[in-house]
C-alpha positions, 0 to 999 in steps of 0.5 A: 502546505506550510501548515503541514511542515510546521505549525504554532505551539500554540495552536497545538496545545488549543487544537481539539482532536477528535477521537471515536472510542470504540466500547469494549465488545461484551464477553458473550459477544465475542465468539459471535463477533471474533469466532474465537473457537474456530481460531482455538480449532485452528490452533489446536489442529495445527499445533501452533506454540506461539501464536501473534494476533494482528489488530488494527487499531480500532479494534485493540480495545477487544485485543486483550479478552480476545486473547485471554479467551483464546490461550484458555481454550488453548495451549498456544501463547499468544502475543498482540500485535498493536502497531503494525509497520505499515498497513493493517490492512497488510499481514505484518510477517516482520513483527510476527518473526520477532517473537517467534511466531509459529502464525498469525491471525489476522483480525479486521480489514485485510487486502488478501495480498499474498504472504509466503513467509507463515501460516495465516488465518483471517477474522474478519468482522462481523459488521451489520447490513441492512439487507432490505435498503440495500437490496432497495438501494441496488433496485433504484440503481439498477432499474434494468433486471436485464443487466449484468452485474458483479457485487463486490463488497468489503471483506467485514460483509462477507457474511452477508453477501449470500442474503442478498444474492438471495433476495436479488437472484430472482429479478436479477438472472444476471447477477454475479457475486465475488467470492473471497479466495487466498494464493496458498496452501497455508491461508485460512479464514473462519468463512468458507474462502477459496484458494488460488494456485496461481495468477491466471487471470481468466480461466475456462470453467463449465463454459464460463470465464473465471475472474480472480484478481485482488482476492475476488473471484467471479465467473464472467458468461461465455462470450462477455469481458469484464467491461461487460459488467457494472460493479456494485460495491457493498463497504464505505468509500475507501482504498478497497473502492478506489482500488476497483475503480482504478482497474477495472475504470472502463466499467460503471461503478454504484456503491451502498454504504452500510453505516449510511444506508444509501446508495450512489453511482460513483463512475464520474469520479473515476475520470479525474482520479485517472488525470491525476494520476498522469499528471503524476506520471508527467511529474516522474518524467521530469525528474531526475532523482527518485526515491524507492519507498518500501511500504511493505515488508510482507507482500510477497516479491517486493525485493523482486519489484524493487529490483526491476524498478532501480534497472529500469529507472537507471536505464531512464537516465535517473537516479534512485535512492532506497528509503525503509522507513515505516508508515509514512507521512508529510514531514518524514518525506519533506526531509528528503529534498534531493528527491524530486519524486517518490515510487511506493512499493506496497500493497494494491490498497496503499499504493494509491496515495493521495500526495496532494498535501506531500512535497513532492509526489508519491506515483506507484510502481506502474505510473513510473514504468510508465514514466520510464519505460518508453515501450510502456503506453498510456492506455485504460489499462490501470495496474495496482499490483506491482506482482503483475509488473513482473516477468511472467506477470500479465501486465508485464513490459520487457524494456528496450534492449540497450543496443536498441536506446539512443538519446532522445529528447521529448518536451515536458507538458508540464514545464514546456522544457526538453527533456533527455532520456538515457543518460546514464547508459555509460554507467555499468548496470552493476555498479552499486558503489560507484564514486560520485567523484570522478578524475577530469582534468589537471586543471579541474581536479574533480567533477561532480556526477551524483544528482543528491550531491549537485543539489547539496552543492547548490544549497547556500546552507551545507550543514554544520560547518567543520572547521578543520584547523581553525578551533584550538584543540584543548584537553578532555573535561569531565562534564556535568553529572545528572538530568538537564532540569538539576545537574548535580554541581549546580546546587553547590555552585549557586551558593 
């Protein structure tokens, strides 16, 4: 961990980096890969002037061809975008609004996440599958032609999935493919994708259940539910994979890696992913100061999940601070030691971080629900998308009214002490600006109540120290002119 806060300047100008350089797509490729005159189409229909197209990074190498072949064929001008804020996997509407942009295009792997703000449209790639090994793969998996069956599969191989459902159907009778939809009118991909106009989970259609959740849809058979069901998943391992399991954890999960053309069963995997993330959740108890990291500025009703998390942490007896700070890393989040713990609001893909290597812990907004509020239970049901946290959301726990909380103590499994909860109920809920220095006594002027500055107070190093009233003052100076390397009266001075 060390390692990662600091290292050798030495050890920096030896370390081999180990960069995949992607070759430029040959132009007569690109319409087949890109499909650059259904996104002319697009633009030309709709009448967009100003048009930003979202890359990732590993295909930025195509970016600027992609571009040129697009504002030829049309009257749009176009601006890349090439960093995004956050995921790329996430549509940077922020980014897009800088330059005024009448769309967006998003190119690569996207999450489907819900985004209100502009009109939309997916590209995604067109990444090749070997459909006979992995139709071989999903036979060895699945020896029982009888079982029932939901593929997923990374949105690059969409354009796939109707082979092989052809090739597996006939043996399989169970089998059910996902198909891509979107939530709202103004979505869009150059593949046929579905649109959902609302957030219901299970709906009837033609004596079937109609499963949507992470721009999946599925129809389950009358009679049976999700766990019903084996998932098997076409895409590397990643955050989609993970995502899937985290939720849907009760069900047996067999994954086919394209690029490797193997196949495997992933299921036990998912038991101790989910003890980490307790132990997660048992670490958010424990803490007293937690920060709100906003890793995400597109994802429709975040400001509104950032919201119910201050309430419900305040009502908790902690304290929390906002941090907006980009992509975020090891050292970004190491500066912060007042924080004991942190909660990521961003999309389902994301939100599961990896926090082993971080200072301190990073949880999702459902884990600090957990943590915080005493009416929510541990149970199999896993939730990555903070919109189901929500009023009116299906994974949504009202807290405990006020009158209802007392103080109550529990023991940690982590460090054996008593912890209290409800600390902070003598504070207004809409006291954003309260002092942290409050009136005691005539003999102790002041006492302390803000957690960032008890635990300044007990650093033995405060910052640079001021010194009020001990340097002399003296008059203003002109000061040197030029760069640090030659200023200006240095040649002068040495002769």
């Amino acid at each position: 961990m060390a390692d990662a806060f600091s290292s050798s300047s030495e050890n920096v100008i030896h370390r081999a980096v180990e960069v995949t350089v992607k070759t430029n797509t040959p132009l007569e490729k690109l319409d087949e890969l890109y499909y650059i005159k259904k996104t002319c189409d697009f633009i030309s229909q709709h009448q967009f002037q100003k048009v930003a197209l979202q890359f990732p990074d590993d295909l930025l190498v195509d970016s600027i061809p992609i571009a040129a072949e697009i504002e030829r064929n049309s009257n749009a001008k176009l601006f890349i975008l090439g960093d995004t804020s956050y995921g790329s996997c996430c549509v940077d509407e922020v980014a897009a609004e800088h330059v005024g942009a009448d769309c967006i295009v998003h190119y690569g792997s996207a999450c489907l996440s819900a985004s209100k703000r502009l009109p939309l449209m997916y590209v995604f790639e067109k990444r090749p599958v070997d459909l006979e090994r992995c139709a071989s793969a999903f036979r060895e998996l699945y020896p029982d032609t009888q079982s029932h069956i939901i593929i997923l599969y990374d949105v690059n191989y969409a354009h796939a999935i109707d082979d092989l459902l052809t090739l597996l159907s006939p043996e399989y009778p169970n089998l059910v493919a996902s198909e891509l939809v979107v939530e709202g009118d103004q979505r869009f991909s150059h593949s046929p994708i579905k649109r959902q106009n609302n957030d219901a989970c299970l709906s009837e259609q033609d004596n079937n259940q109609v499963f949507c959740q992470f721009g999946r849809q599925f129809f389950l058979k009358s009679g049976l539910g999700i766990t019903d069901y084996s998932m098997f998943y076409v895409g590397q391992e990643g955050a989609t994979l993970r995502n899937f399991m985290m939720t849907w954890n009760r069900c047996s999960f067999c994954s086919f890696d394209p690029i490797t053309t193997t196949g495997r069963t992933e299921s036990p995997s998912v038991n101790r992913a989910l003890m980490k993330r307790y132990y997660a959740i048992e670490r958010a108890k424990d803490a007293s100061v937690v920060g709100i990291l906003v890793g995400t500025l597109g994802v429709a009703d975040y400001l509104s999940i950032i919201q119910q998390l201050k309430e419900t942490i305040r009502r908790a007896g902690k304290k929390s601070y906002m941090f907006a700070m980009g992509k975020i890393n090891v050292a970004k989040l190491a500066n912060f030691l007042e924080i004991d713990i942190f909660v990521l609001i961003a999309c389902p893909e994301n939100s599961l971080l990896d926090s082993s290597e971080f200072y301190r812990p990073v949880v999702t907004p459902f884990e600090m629900d957990v943590a915080c509020n005493k009416n929510r239970e541990w149970s199999e049901q896993y939730v990555t998308d903070f919109r189901h946290l929500l009023p009116g959301g299906r994974s949504h726990v009202p807290l405990a009214d006020q009158q209802e909380e007392c103080d109550e103590t529990d023991v940690s499994l982590i460090t054996g002490a008593l912890r209290s909860q409800h600390l902070l109920n003598s504070e207004p809920a809409g006291s954003s600006s309260s002092s942290s220095l409050v009136l005691r006594n005539q003999t102790m002027t002041v006492a302390n109540t803000n957690s960032a500055a008890s635990f300044l107070a007990s650093r033995s190093w405060h910052g640079l120290e001021q010194k009020l009233g001990e340097t002399p003052v003296v008059k203003a100076v002109e000061g040197r002119r030029g760069i640090a390397i030659a200023y200006e009266e240095e040649g002068t001075s040495s002769r």
